[in-house]
N, C-alpha and C positions, 0 to 999 in steps of 0.2 A: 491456463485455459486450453491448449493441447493436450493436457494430461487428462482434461476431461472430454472436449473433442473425441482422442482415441479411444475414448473408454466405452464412450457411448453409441456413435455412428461411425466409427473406425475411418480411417483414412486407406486411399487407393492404393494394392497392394499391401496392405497392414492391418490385416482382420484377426490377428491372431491375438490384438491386446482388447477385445470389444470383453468388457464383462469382468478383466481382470483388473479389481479397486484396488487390491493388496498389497501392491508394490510400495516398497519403502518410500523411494524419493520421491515417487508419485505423489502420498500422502503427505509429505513433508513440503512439496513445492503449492500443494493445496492452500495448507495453512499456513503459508508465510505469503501468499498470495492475497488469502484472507484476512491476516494483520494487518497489508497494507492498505485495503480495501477501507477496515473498521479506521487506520490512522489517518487518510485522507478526510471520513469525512466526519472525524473530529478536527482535525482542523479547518475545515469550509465550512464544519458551525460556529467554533471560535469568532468571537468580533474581531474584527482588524485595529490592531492600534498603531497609530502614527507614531512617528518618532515624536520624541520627550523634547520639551523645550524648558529651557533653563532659567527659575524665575528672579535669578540674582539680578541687580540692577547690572548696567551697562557696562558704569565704569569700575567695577568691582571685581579682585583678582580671589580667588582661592588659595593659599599656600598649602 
């Protein structure tokens, strides 16, 4: 979000990156910025599933 900040309406004393998109890490921290964005809200559409309940009777052991 600062990398797009200084890009666009520059920050005080730091006019010298308004306009420059080219930079590597800049473009890099864009889109890893962006992945998280798109994985967030695949999982907030995801349904919630509760924990699993076990439907062996009571007094029954697994070996």
């Amino acid at each position: 979000m600062a990398y797009t900040l200084t890009r666009t309406v520059g920050l005080p004393h730091a006019h010298s990156d308004i306009g420059n998109w080219a930079e590597s890490a800049g473009v890099l921290s864009l889109l890893v910025e962006a992945a998280f964005v798109v994985l967030t809200v695949v999982q907030l559409r995801l349904p919630a599933s509760g924990p699993t309940l076990s439907l062996a009777p009571s007094g029954t052991q697994s070996r």
